[in-house]
Backbone as CSV, one residue per row, in Angstrom:
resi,resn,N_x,N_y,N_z,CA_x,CA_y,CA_z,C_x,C_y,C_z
1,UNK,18.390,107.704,1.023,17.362,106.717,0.744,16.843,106.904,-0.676
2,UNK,17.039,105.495,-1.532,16.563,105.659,-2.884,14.648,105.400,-2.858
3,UNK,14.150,106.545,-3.281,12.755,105.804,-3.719,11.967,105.790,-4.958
4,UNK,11.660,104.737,-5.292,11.043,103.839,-6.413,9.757,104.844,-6.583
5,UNK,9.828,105.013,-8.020,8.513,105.933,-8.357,7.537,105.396,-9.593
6,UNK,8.664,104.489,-9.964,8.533,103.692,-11.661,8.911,102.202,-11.413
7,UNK,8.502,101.892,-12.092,8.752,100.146,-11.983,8.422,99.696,-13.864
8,UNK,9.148,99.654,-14.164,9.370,98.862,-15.483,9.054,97.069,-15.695
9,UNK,8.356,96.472,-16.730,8.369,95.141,-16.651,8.481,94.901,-17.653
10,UNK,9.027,93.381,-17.569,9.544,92.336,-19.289,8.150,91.684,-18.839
11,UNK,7.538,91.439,-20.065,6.404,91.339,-20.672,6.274,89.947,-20.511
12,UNK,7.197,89.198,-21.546,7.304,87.476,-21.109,7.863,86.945,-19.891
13,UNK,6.637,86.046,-19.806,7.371,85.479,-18.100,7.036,86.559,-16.896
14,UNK,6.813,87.724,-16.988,6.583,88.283,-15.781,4.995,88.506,-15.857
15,UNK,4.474,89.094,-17.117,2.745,89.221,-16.555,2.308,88.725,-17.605
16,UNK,2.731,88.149,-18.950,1.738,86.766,-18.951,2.872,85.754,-19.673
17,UNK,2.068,84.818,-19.923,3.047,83.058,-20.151,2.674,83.305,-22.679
18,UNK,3.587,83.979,-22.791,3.890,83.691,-24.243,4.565,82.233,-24.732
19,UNK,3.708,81.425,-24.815,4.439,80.079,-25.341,4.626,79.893,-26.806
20,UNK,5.587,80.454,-27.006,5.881,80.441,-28.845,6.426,78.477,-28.749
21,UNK,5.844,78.176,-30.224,6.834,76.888,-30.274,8.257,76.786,-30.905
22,UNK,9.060,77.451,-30.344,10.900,77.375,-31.327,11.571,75.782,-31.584
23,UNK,10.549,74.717,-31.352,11.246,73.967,-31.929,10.768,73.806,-33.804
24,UNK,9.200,73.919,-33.208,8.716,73.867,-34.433,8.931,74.993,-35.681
25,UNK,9.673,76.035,-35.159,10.213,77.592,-35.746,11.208,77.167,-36.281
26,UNK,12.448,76.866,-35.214,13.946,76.331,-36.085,13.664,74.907,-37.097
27,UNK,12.828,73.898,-36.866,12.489,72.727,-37.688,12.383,73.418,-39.409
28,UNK,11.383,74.567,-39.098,10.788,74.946,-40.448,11.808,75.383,-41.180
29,UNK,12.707,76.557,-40.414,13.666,77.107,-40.220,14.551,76.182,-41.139
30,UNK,15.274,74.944,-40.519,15.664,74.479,-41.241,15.753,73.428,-42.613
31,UNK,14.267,73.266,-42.557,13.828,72.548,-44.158,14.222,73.532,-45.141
32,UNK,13.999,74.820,-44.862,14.134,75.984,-45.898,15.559,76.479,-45.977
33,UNK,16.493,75.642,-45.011,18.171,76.063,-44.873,18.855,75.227,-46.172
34,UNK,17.848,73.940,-45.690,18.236,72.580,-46.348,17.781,72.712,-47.979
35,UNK,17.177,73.523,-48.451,16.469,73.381,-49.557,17.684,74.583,-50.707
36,UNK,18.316,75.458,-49.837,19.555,76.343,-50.428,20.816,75.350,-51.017
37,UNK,21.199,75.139,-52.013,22.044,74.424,-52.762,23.593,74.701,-52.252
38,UNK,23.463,76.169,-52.060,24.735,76.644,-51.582,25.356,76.539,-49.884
39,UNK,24.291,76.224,-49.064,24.628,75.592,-48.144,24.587,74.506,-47.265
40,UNK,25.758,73.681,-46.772,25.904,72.083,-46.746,24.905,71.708,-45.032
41,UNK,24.141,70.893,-45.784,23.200,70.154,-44.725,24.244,70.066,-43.572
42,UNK,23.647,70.041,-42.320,24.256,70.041,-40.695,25.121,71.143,-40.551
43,UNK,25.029,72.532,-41.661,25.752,73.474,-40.753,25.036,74.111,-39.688
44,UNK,23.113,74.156,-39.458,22.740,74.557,-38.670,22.099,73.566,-38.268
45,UNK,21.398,73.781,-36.841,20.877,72.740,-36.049,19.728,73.172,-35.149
46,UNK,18.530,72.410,-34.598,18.021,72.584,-34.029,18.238,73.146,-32.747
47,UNK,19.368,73.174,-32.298,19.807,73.524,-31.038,20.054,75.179,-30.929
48,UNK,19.939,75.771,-32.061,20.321,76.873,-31.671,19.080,78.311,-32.465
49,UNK,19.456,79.363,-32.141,18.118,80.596,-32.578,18.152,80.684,-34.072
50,UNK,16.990,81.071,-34.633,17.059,81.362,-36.488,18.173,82.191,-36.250
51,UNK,18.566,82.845,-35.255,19.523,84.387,-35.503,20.684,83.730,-35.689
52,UNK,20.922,82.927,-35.025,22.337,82.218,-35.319,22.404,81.357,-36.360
53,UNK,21.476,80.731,-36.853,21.457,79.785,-37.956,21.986,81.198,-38.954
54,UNK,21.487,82.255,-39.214,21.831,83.245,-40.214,22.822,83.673,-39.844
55,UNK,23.750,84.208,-38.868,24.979,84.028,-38.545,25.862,83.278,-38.847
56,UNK,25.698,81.601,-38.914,26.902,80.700,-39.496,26.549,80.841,-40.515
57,UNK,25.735,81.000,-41.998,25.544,80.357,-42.846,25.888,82.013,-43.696
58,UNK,25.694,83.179,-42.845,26.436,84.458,-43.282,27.711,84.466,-43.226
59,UNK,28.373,83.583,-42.119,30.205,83.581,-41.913,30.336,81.885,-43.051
60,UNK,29.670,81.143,-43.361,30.302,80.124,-44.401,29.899,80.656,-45.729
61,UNK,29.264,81.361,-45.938,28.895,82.486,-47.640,29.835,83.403,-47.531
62,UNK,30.142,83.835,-46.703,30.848,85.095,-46.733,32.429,84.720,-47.572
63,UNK,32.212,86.007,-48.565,32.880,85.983,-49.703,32.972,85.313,-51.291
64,UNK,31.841,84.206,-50.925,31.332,83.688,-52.283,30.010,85.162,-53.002
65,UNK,30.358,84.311,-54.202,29.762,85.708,-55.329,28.267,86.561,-54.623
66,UNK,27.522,85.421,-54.451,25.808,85.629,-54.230,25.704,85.365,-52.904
67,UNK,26.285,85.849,-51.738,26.483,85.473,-50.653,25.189,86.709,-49.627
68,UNK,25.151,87.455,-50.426,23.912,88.953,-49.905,22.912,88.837,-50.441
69,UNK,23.045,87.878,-51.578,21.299,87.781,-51.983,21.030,86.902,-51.394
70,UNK,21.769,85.311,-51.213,21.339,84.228,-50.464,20.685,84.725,-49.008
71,UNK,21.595,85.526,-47.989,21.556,86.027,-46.945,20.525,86.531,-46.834
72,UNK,20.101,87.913,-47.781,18.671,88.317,-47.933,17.886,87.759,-47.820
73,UNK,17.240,87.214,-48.969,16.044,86.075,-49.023,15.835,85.227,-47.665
74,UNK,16.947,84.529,-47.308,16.810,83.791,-46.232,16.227,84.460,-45.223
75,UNK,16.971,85.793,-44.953,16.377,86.666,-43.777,14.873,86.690,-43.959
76,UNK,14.761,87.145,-44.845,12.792,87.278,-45.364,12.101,86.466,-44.986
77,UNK,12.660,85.049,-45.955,11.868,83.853,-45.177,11.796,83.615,-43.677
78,UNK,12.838,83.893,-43.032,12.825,83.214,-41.308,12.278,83.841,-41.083
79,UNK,12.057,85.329,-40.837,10.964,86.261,-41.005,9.670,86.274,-40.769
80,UNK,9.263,85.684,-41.838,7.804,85.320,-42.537,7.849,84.044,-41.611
81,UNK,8.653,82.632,-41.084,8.200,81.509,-40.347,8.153,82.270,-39.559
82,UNK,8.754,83.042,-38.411,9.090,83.361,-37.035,7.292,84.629,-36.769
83,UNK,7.037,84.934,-37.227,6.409,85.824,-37.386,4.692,85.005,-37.310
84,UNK,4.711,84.008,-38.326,3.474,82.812,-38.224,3.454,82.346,-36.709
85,UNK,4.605,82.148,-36.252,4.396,81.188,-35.062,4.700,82.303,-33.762
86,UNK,4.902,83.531,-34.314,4.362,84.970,-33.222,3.156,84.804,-33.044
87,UNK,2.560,85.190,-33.909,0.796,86.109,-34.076,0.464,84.398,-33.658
88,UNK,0.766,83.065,-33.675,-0.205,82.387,-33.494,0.166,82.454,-31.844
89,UNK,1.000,82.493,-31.163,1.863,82.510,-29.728,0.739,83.598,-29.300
90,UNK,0.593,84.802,-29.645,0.388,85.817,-28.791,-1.309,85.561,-29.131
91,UNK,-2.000,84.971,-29.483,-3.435,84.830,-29.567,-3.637,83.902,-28.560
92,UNK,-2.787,82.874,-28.418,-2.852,82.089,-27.061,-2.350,82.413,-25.920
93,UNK,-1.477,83.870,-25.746,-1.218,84.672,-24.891,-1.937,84.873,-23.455
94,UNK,-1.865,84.675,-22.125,-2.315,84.442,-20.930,-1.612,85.282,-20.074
95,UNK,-2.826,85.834,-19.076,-2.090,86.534,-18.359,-1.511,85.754,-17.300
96,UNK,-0.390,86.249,-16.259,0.021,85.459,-15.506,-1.012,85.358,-14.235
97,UNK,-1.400,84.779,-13.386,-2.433,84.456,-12.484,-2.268,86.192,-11.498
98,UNK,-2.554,86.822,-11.163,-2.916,87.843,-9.977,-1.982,89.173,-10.702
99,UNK,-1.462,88.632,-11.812,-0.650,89.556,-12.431,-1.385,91.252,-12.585
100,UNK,-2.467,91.207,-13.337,-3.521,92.324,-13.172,-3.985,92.940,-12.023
101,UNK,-4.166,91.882,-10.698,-4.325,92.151,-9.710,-3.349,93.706,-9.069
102,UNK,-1.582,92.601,-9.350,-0.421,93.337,-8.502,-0.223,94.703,-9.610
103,UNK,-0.890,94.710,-10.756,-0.640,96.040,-11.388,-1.661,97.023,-10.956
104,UNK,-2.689,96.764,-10.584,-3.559,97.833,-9.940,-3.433,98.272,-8.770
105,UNK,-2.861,97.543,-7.826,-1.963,97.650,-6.273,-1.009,98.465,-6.671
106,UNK,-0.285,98.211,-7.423,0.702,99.413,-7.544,0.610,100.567,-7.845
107,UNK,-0.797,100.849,-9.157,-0.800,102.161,-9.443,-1.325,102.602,-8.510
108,UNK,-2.498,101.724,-7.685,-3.021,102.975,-6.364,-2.112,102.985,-5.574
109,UNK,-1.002,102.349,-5.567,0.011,103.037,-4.635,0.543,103.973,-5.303
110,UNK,0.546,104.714,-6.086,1.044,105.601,-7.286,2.227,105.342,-7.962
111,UNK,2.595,104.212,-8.362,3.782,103.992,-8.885,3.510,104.062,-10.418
112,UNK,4.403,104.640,-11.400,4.419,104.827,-12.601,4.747,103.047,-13.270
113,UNK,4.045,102.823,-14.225,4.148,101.399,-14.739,4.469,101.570,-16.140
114,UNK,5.553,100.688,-16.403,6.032,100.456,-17.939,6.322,99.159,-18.655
């Protein structure tokens, strides 16, 4: 018989509701893709994470001269957007309804919480 002594939790979605806005993240995301000379409008898209937008646009640079400074900078900037629309996400941060509740039930049941 296995018994549970610890109970580990993911933070979003399980004890409170983080509503970041990622459309309005990748939008910004990509005015500042669009504004790079060296790379051609519609290689990235709203549909997908800043991480991947820097992924294709690292595999279509890759091997032109300034392809690590472009890459750089860019990283910085998504950075600096993704990061604005964190700290504003986690100030509107909520716990999930009884969530506090079921964490104090557990520790007086003595379970270790992470």
């Amino acid at each position: 018989m296995t018994v549970v002594r610890a109970v580990v939790f993911d933070l979003d979605g399980t004890l409170v509701e983080f509503r970041i806005d990622y459309q309005s993240v990748r939008k910004q995301a990509i005015d500042v893709i669009n504004g790079i000379d060296e790379v051609p409008k519609g290689l990235v898209s709203s549909e997908i994470s800043i991480f991947r937008m820097l992924d294709r646009i690292s595999i279509y640079l890759d091997g032109k001269g300034n392809a690590e400074t472009i890459i750089g900078n860019l990283r910085k900037e998504l950075s600096r957007i993704a990061d604005r629309y964190e700290i504003s996400a986690a100030q509107a941060t909520k716990m999930i309804p009884d969530a506090k509740e079921v964490l104090q039930e557990m520790r007086a049941r003595g379970f270790k919480l992470g």
